[in-house]
C-alpha positions as CSV (number, residue, x, y, z in Angstrom):
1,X,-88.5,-184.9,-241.3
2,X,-86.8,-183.7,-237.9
3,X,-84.2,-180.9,-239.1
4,X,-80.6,-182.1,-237.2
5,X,-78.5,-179.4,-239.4
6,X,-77.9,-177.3,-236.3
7,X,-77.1,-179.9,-234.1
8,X,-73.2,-179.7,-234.3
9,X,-73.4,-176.1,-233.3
10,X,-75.9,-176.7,-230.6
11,X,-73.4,-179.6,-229.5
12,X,-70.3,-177.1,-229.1
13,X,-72.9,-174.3,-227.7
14,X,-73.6,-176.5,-224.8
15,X,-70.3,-177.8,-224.0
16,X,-69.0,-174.0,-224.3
17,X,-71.7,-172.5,-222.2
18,X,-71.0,-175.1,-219.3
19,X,-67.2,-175.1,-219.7
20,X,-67.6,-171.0,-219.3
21,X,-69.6,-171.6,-216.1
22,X,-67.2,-174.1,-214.6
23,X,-63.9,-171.6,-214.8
24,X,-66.9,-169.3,-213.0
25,X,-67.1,-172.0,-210.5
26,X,-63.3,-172.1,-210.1
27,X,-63.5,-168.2,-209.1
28,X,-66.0,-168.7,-206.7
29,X,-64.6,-171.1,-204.3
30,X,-63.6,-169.6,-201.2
31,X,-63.6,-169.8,-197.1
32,X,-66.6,-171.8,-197.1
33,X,-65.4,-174.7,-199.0
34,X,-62.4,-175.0,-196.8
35,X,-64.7,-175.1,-193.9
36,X,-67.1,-177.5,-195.8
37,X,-64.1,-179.9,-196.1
38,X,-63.2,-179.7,-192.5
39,X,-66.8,-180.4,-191.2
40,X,-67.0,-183.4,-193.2
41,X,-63.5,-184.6,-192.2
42,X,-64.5,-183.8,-188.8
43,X,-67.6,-186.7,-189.3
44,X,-67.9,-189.3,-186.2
45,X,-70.5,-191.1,-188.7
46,X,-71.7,-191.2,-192.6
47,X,-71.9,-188.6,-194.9
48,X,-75.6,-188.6,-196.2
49,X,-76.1,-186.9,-199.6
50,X,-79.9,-185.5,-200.5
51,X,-81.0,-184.8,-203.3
52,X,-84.6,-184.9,-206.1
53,X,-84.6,-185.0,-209.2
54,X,-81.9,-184.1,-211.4
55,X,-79.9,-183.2,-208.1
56,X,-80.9,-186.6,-206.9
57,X,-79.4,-188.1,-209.6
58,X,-76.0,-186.2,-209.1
59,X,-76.2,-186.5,-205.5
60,X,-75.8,-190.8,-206.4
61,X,-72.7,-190.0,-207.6
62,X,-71.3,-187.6,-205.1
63,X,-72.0,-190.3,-202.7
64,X,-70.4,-193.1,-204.3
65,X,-67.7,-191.2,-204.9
66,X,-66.9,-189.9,-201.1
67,X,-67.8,-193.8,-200.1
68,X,-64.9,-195.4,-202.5
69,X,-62.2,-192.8,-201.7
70,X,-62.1,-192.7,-197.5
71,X,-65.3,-191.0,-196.7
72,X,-68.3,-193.5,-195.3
73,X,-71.4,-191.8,-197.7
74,X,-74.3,-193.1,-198.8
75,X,-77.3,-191.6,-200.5
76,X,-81.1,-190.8,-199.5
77,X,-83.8,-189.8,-201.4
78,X,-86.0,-187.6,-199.8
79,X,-89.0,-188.8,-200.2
80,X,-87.8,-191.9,-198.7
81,X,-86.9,-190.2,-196.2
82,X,-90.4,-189.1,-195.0
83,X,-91.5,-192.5,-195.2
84,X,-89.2,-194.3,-192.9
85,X,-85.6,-193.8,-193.9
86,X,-84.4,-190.4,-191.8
87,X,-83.9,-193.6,-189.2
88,X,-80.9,-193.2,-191.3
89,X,-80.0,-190.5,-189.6
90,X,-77.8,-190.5,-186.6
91,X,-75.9,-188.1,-184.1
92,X,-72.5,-187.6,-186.1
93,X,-73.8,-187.8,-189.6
94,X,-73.3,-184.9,-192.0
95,X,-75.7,-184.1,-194.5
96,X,-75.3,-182.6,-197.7
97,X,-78.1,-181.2,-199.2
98,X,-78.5,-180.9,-202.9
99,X,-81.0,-178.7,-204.3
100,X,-80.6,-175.8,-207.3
101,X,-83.7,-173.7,-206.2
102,X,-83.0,-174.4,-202.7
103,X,-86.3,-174.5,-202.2
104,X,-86.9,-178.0,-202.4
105,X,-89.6,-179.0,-199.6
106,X,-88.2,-183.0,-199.4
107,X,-84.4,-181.6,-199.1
108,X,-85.4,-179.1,-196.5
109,X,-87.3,-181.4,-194.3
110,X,-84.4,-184.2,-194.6
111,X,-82.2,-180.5,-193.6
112,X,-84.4,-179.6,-190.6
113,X,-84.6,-183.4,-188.8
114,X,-81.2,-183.6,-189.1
115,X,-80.3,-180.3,-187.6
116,X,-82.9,-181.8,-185.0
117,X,-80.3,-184.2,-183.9
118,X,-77.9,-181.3,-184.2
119,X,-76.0,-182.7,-187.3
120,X,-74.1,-180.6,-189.1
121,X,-74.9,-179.8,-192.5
122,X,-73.7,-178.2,-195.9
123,X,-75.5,-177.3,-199.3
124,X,-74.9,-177.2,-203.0
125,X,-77.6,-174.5,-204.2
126,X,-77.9,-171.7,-206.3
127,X,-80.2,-169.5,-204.5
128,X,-77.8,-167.7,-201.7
129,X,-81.0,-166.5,-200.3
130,X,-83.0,-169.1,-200.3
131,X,-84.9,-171.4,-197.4
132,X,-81.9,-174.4,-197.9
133,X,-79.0,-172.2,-198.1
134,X,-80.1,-170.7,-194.8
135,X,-81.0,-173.4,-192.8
136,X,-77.6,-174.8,-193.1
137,X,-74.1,-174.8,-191.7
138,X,-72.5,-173.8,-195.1
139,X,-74.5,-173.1,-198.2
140,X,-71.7,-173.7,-200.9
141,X,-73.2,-171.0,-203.8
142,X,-73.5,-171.8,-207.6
143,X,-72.3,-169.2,-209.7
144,X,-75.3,-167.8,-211.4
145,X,-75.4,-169.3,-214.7
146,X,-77.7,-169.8,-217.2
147,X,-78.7,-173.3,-218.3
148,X,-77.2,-174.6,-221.6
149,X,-80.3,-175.7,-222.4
150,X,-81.8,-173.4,-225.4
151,X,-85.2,-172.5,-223.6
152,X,-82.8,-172.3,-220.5
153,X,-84.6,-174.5,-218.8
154,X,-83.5,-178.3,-218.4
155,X,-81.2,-178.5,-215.4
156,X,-77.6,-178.9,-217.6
157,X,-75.1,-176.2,-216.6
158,X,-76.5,-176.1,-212.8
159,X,-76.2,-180.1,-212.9
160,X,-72.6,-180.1,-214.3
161,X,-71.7,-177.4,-211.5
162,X,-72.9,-179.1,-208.4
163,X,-71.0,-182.6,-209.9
164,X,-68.2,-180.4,-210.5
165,X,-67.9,-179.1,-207.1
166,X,-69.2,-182.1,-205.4
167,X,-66.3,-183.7,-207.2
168,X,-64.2,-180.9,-205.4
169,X,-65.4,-181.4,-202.0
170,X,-64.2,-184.7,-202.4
171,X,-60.8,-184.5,-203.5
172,X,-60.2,-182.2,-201.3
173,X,-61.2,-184.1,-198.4
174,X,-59.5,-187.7,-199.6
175,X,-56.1,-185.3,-200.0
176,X,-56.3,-184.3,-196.5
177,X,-57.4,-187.9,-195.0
178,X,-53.8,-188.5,-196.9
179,X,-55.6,-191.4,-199.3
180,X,-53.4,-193.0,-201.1
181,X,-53.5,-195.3,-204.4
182,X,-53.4,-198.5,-202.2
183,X,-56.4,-197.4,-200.4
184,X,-58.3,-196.6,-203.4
185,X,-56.9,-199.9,-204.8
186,X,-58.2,-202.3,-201.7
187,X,-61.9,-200.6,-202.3
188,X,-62.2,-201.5,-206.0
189,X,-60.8,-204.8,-205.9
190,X,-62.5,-206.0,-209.5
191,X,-61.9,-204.6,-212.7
192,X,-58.8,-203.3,-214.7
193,X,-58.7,-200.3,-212.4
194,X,-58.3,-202.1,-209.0
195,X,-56.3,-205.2,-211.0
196,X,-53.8,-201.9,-212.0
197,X,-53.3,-200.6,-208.9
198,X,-53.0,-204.3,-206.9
199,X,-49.8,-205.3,-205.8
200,X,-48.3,-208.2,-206.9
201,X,-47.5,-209.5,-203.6
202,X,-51.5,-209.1,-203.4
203,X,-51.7,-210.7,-206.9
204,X,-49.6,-213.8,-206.7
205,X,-51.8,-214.7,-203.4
206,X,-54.9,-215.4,-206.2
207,X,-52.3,-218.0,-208.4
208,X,-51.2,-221.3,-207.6
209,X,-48.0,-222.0,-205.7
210,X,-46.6,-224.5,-208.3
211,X,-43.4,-222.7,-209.5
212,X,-41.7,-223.7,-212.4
213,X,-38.1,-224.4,-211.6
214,X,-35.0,-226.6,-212.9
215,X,-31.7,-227.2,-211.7
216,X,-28.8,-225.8,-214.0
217,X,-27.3,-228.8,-215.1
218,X,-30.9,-230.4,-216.1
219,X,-31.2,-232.3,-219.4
220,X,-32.6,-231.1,-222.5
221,X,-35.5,-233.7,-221.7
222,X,-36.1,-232.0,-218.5
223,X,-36.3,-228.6,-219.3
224,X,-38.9,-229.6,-222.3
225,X,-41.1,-231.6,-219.7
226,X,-41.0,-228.6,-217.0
227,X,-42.1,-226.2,-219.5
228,X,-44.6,-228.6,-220.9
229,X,-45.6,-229.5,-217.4
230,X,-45.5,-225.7,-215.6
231,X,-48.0,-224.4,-218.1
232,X,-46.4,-220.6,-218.0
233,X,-44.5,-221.3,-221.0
234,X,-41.1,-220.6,-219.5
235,X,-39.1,-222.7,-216.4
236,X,-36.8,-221.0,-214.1
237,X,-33.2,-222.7,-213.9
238,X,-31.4,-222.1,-209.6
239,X,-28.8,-223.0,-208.5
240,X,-28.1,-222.9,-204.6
241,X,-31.8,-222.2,-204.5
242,X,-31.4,-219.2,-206.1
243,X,-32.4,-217.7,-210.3
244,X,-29.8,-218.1,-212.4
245,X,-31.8,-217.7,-215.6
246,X,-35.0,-218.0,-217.4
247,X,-35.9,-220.2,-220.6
248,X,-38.9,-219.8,-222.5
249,X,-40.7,-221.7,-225.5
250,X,-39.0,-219.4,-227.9
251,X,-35.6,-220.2,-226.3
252,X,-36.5,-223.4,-227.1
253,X,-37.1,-223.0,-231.0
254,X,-33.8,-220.9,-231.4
255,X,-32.0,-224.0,-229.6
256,X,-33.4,-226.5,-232.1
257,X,-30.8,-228.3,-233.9
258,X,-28.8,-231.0,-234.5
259,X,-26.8,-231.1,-231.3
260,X,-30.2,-229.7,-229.3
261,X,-30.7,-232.6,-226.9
262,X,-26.7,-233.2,-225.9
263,X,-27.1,-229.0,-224.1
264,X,-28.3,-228.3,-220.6
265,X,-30.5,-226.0,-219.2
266,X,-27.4,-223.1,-218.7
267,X,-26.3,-223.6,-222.2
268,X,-29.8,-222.2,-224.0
269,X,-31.3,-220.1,-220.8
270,X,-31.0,-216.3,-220.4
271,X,-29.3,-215.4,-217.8
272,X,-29.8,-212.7,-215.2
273,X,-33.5,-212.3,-216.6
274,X,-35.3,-209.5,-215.8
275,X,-37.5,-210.1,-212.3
276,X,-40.3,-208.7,-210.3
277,X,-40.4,-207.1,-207.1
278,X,-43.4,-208.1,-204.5
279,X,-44.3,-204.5,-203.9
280,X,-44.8,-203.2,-208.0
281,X,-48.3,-202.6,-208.8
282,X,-49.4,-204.7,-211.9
283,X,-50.0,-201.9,-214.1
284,X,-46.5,-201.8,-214.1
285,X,-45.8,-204.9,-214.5
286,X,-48.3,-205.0,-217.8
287,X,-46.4,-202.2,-219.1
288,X,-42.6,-203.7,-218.6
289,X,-44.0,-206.4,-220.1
290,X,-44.9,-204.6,-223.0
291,X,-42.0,-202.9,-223.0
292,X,-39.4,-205.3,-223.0
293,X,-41.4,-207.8,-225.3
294,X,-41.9,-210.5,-222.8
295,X,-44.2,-213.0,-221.6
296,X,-43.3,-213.7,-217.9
297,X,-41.1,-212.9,-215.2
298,X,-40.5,-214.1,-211.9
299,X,-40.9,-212.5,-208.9
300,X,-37.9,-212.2,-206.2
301,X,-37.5,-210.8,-203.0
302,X,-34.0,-210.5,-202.3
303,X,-32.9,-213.9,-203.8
304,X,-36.1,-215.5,-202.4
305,X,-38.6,-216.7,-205.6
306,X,-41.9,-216.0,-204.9
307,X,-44.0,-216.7,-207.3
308,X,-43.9,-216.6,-211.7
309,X,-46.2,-213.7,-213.2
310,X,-47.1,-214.4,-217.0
311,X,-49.1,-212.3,-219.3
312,X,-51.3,-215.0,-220.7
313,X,-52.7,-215.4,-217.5
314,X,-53.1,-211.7,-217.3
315,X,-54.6,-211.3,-220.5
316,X,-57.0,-214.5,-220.5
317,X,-58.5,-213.2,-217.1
318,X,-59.3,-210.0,-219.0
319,X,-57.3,-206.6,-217.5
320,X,-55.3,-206.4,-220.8
């Protein structure tokens, strides 16, 4: 039977070992990261990331990351690479080479066509002496740390570094482009991330224009059919064009009684109800919501109505 009684401690070990050789990291970092942001900041084309392996692998994500935050970037393997794809590889690019020995004969030959061109180019390596950190514009240096791994051998700590700092290079450089949280929003578009950070002008665009609305003095009768018939659960009541008030279903139910049908829309709404401007992100709008304990709102600019935001809608289309 496989023996798992030491794997808590060799769980912690790890994590310890690598979190130890990330403050190293931290020390480290110098001149030649500054002047690795600036090159790449400086790119007419793509960033290119190169990597095998394990380093391959981490190099996907570097990539990815620099393409969804302001910096072009895609990815190449190497071995691609001899077979076709350093077409890839145009005057202007930048190209980042990933390799812990630094001796990696695919990185290096992706390095030397593209100094060929004269690209510029930068490293992530361990080896401050070896072929890779010398062949390149700057050779950003690993500390030298062991691998967590307990033969010392699987690529763990010297994986977790060059995400780490490849993770750094591009913070850096999306600070200094001056990125900002709509830009990241427009390039994640799906998901509760890029739904968060949307505004809800750019929301109410994806909704239909039907709005909900009632004059003041309407009938009980009305205001039941323009709820019923709006589907948000709510109607607002103008006057002069502009929002008086709001009522809901649940103003509804505490208006029930005797006398219910003889009242008008003013006499059961809530008045001056709390509104929505065009330029909120929707995250913010989820959390009011939450806050204050209410289904919808409508959105004004100055005492223009733009569009009804509910969070049904919001929670049937899945970002809540």
């Amino acid at each position: 039977m496989t023996d798992t009684s030491n794997s808590l401690s060799i769980g912690r070990d790890v994590i310890r070992r690598e979190a130890e050789s990330l403050q190293a990291l931290e020390q480290s970092l110098g001149k030649t990261f500054c002047d690795a942001v600036e090159l790449i900041l400086a790119a007419k084309q793509h960033v290119i990331v190169v990597g095998i392996g394990k380093s391959g692998h981490i190099g996907r994500k570097i990539a990815a990351s620099f393409a969804s935050t302001g910096t072009p970037s895609f990815f190449i393997h190497p071995s691609e690479a001899a077979h076709g794809d350093l077409g890839m590889i145009i005057p202007g690019t930048v190209i980042l080479g990933l390799s812990n020995s630094g001796e990696s004969a695919e990185v290096n030959g992706v390095i030397d066509y593209a100094k060929s061109l004269e690209n510029q180019t930068v490293a992530i390596t361990s080896a401050s002496k070896s072929t890779l950190a010398k062949n390149v514009d700057f050779a950003l240096i690993l500390p030298d740390e062991p691998e967590a791994c307990l033969k010392r051998l699987a690529p763990t700590t010297s994986t977790t570094l060059t995400l780490a700092l490849g993770d750094a290079l591009c913070v850096a450089v999306m600070e200094a482009r001056g990125f900002t949280a709509e830009d990241f929003g427009r390039r994640h578009p799906a998901g509760k991330l890029g739904f968060g950070l949307q505004r809800v002008a750019e929301y109410l665009k994806t909704q239909p224009t039907d709005i909900p609305l009632i004059g003041s003095n309407a009938a009980m009768s009305d205001v039941i059919i323009a709820i019923t018939g709006g589907g948000k659960g709510c109607v607002g009541v103008v006057e002069n064009n502009q929002l008086k008030g709001i009522v809901t279903d649940g103003d509804l139910r505490r208006a029930l009684g005797p006398d219910v049908m003889t009242k008008t829309a003013t006499d059961i709404m809530v008045h001056d109800p709390f509104t929505l401007s065009p330029d909120m992100r929707m995250k913010d709008v989820v959390t009011a919501f939450m806050e204050r304990k209410i289904g919808n709102a409508f959105v004004l600019d100055g005492h223009n109505i733009l569009g009804l935001i509910d969070l049904k809608t919001i929670v049937a289309s899945g970002y809540v």
